[in-house]
N, C-alpha and C positions, 0 to 999 in steps of 0.2 A: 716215105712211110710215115703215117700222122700216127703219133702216140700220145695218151692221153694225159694231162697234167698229173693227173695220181701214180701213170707207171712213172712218169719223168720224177717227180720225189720219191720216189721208192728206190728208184735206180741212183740218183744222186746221193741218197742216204746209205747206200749200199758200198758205193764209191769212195764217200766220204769217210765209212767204218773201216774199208779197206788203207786208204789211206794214214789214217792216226793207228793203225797197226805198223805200218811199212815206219813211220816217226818213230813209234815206240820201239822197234827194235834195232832200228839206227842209232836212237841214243843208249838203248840200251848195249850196244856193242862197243860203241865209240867211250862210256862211262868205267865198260867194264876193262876194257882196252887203257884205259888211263889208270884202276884203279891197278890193273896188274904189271902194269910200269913203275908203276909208284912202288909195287910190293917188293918187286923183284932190286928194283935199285935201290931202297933204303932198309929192307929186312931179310932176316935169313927165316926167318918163321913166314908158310905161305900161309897167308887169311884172305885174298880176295876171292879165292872162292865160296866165301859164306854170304858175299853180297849178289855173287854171279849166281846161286844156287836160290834166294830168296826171291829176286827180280826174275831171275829166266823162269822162277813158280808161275809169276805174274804176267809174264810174255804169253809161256804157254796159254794161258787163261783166256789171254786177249785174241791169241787165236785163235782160241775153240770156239770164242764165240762172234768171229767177224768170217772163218771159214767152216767151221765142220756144223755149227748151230747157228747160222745164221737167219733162221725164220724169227728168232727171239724180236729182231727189229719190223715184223709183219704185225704180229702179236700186238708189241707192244702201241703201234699205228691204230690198228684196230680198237683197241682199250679208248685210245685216245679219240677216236671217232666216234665209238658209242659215248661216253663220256660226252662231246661235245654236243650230239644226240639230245641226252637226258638235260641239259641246262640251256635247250634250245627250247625243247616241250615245256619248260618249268616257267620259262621268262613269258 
């Protein structure tokens, strides 16, 4: 099946957002996981969840918009093609 160079970057780009999501919530497990060892063996007051609760804000974020809004990376492709367009015509 021949596909064509623009689906092959699209779909790489696509891969690749999926990717630095699956990063970002392996560190962010493994950060939060260290920071609630730390909590637990050296204080009686619990605080790691005020870092787990600001980061997991920014988790969620990153997967709304690498799974539920994913077109955002179409879009902004597009933008970038007319753009490249208008300073084709200009030169």
């Amino acid at each position: 099946m021949e596909h064509s160079d623009d689906e092959y970057q699209s779909a790489k780009k696509r891969v690749e957002a999926k990717m630095g999501f699956y990063t970002h919530l392996s560190v962010y497990a493994a950060v939060i996981l260290f920071l609630a060892a730390i909590n637990f063996l050296t204080s009686s007051t619990l605080w790691f969840h005020w870092p787990m609760l600001g980061w997991g804000i920014a988790v969620a974020i990153h997967a709304f918009t690498v799974f539920v809004f994913p077109g955002r990376f179409a879009v902004t492709e597009q933008m970038i093609e007319k753009e490249m367009g208008k300073s084709r015509t200009q030169s």
